[in-house]
C-alpha positions as CSV (number, residue, x, y, z in Angstrom):
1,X,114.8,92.3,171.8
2,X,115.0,90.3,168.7
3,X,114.1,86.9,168.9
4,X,115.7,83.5,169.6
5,X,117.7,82.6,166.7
6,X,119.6,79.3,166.2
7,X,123.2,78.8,165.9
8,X,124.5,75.5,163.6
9,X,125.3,72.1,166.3
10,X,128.6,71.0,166.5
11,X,130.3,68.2,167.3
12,X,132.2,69.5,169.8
13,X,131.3,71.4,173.4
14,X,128.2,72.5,171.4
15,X,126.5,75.7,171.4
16,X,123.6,77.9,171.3
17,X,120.8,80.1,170.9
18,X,121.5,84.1,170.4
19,X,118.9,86.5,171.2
20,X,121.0,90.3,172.6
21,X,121.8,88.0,175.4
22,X,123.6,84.5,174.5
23,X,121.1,81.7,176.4
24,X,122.8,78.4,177.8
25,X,119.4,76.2,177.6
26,X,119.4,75.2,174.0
27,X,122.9,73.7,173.7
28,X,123.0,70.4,172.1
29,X,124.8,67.6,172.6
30,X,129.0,67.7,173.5
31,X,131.4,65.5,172.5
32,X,135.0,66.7,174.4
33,X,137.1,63.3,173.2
34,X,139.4,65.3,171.6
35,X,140.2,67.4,174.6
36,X,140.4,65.0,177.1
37,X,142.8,63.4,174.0
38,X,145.2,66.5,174.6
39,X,145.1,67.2,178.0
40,X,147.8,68.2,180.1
41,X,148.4,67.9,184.5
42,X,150.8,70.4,186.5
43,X,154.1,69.8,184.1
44,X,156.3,69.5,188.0
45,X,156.3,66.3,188.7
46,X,153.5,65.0,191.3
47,X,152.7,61.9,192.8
48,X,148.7,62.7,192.2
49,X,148.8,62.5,188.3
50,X,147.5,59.4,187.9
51,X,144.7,60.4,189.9
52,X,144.2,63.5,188.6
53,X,143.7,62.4,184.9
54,X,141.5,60.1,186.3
55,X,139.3,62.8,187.7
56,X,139.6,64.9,184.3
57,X,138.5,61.9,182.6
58,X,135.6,61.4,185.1
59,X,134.8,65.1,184.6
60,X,134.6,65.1,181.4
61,X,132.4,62.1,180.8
62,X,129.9,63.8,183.3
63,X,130.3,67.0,181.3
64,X,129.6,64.8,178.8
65,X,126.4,63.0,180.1
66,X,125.0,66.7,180.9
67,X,125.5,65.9,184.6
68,X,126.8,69.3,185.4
69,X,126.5,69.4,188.9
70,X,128.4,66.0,189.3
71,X,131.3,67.2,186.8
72,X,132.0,70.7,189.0
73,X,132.4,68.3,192.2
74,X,134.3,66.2,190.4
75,X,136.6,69.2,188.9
76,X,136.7,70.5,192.3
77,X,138.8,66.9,193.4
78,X,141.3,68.5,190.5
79,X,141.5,72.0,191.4
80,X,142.0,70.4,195.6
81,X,145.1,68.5,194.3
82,X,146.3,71.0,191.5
83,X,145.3,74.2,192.1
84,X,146.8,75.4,189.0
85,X,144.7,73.0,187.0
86,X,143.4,75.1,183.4
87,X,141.0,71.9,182.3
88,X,139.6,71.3,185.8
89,X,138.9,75.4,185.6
90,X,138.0,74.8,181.7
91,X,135.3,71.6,182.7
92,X,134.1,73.6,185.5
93,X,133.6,77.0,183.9
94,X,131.5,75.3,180.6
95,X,129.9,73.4,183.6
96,X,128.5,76.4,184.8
97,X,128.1,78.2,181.9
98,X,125.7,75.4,181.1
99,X,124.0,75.5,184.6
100,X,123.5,79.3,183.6
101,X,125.4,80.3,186.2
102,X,127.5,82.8,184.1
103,X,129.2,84.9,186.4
104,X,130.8,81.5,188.1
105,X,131.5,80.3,184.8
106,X,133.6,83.5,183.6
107,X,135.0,83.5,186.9
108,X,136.8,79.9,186.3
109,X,137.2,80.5,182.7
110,X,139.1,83.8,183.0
111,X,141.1,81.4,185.5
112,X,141.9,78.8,182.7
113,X,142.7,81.5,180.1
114,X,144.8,82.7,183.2
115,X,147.0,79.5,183.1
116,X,147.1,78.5,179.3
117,X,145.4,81.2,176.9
118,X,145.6,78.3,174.0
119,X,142.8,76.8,175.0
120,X,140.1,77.6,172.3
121,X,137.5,76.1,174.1
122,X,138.0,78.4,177.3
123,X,137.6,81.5,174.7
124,X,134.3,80.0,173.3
125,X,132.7,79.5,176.9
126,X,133.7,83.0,178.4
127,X,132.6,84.2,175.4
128,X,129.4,83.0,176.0
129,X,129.1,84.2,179.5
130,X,130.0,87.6,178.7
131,X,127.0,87.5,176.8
132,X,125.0,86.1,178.4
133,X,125.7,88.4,181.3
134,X,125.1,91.9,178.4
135,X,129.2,92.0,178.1
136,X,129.0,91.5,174.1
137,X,132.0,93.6,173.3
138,X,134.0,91.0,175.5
139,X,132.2,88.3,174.4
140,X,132.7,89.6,170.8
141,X,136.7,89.4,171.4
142,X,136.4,85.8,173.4
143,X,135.0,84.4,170.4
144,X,136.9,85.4,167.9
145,X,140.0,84.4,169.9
146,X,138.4,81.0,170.1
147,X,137.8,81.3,166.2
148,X,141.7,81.8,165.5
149,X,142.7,79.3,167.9
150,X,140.0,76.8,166.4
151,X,141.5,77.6,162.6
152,X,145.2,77.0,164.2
153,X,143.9,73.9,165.5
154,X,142.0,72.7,162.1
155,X,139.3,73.0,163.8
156,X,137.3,75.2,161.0
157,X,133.7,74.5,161.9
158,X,134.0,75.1,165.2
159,X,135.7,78.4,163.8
160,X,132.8,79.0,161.8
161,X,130.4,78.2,164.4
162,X,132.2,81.3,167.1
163,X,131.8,83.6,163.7
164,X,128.2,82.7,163.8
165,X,127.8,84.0,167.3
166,X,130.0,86.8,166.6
167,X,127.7,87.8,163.6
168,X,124.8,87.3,165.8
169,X,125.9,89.0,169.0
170,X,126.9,92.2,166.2
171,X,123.1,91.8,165.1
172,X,121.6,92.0,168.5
């Protein structure tokens, strides 16, 4: 195995260390503003809304804080009321992928992809599970999904940053 190497911060949902396997311990600090900025309930009309942005917004900030465990329960209260919820799968997949829990992680992240395959950030994290769990082919396609949707977005060092993986998971 070749050794830890590290992968550039960034200022959003930030990421990692690479060795063959992709290692959740060394992400630095997030900053999801901007996605809680463009986030989106159920489009049919539902008396909850109100509280369920509310919950996002509570997730988030405990994503956040690093409070992991506390930001699943919360996005749990989402996914009771809207089922169908992509950012309470999206909080509580990066939760776990942070928690190393990968396989729970990729299981709500292939969920948010599921409901809304623009969501960059969805790409990034399952890409990170998959290799994390020895998946790097999929994890090589995740990330460079979440690399074109990041340059669509104008999002190029958060681009750059999944090409750095990419490159690394290629090295491994």
């Amino acid at each position: 195995m070749k050794g830890l190497k590290t992968i550039s911060a960034i200022a959003l949902l930030g990421f990692m260390v690479i060795s063959p396997r992709v290692n959740a311990q060394t992400l630095p600090d997030t900053n999801i503003k901007p996605q809680i900025e463009r986030m989106q309930v159920e489009s049919t009309p539902n008396p909850d809304s109100d509280k369920v942005v509310n919950y996002l917004k509570q997730g988030f900030s405990l994503f956040e804080a690093k409070n992991y465990p506390e930001a699943i329960e919360v996005f749990n209260e989402v996914i009771k009321i809207q089922p169908n919820n992509q950012y309470a799968y999206l909080g509580r997949g990066a939760s776990y992928v942070l928690l190393e829990q990968y396989q729970q992680g990729k299981t709500d992240l292939d969920k948010s992809i599921e409901l809304d395959s623009s969501i960059a950030y969805a790409h990034f994290f399952r890409g990170i599970a998959n290799g994390a769990l020895g998946n790097n082919q999929d994890a090589i396609t995740d990330l460079e999904t979440a690399a074109n949707l990041f340059d669509k977005s104008g999002e190029t060092e958060l681009a750059q940053t999944s090409r750095k993986v990419i490159e690394q998971l290629r090295n491994a």
